[in-house]
C-alpha positions in Angstrom: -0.9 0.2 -23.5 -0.2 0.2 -19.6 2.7 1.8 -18.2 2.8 -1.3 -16.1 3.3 -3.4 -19.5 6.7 -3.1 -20.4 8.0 -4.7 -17.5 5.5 -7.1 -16.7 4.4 -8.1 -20.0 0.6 -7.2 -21.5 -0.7 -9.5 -19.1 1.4 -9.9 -16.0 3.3 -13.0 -17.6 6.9 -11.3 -17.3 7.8 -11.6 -13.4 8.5 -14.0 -11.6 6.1 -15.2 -9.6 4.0 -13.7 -12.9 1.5 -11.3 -11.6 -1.4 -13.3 -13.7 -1.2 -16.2 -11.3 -1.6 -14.6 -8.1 -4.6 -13.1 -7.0 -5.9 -9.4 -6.9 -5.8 -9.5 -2.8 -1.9 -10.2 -3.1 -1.1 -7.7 -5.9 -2.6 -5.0 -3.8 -0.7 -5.7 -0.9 2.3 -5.8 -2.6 1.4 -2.5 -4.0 0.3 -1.1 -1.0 4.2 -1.9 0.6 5.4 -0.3 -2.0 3.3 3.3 -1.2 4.7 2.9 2.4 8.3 1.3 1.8 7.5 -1.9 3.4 8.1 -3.9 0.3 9.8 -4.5 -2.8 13.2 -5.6 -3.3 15.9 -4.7 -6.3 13.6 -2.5 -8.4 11.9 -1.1 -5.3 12.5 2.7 -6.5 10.9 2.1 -10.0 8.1 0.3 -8.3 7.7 3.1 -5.5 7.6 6.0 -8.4 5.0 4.6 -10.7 2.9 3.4 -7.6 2.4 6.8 -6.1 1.3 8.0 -9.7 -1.9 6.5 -8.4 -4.9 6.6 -6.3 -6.2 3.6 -4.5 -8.9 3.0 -6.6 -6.6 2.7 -9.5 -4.2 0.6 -7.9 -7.4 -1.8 -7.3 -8.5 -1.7 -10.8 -5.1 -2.6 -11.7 -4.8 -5.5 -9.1 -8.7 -7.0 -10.4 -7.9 -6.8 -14.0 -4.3 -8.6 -13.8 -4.5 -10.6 -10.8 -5.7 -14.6 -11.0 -9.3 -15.0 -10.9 
């Protein structure tokens, strides 16, 4: 189970807009902003910790695998 899961349900269904229905491109650059601070909003600070757990590459995987295809 992904640490990602528990907020945004097993398959991206939880947030709003769910992560499932937008495409990998816009995941990544929404976890990119969060690496550098240029994005997020009220959970910003969770968001920032568990993105700098990871390496680009991962953050990619994770963006393909959830993201709308």
């Amino acid at each position: 189970k992904s640490s990602c899961a528990g907020c945004h349900g097993s398959m991206g269904e939880k947030v709003n807009p769910p992560l499932n229905e937008q495409t990998p491109d816009a995941i990544m650059t929404k976890l990119k902003g969060y690496a550098d601070g240029s994005f997020g909003g009220e959970k910003k600070s969770v968001m920032v910790n568990v993105v700098k757990k990871h390496k680009e590459d991962d953050l990619k995987t994770i963006a393909d695998f959830i993201g709308k295809k």
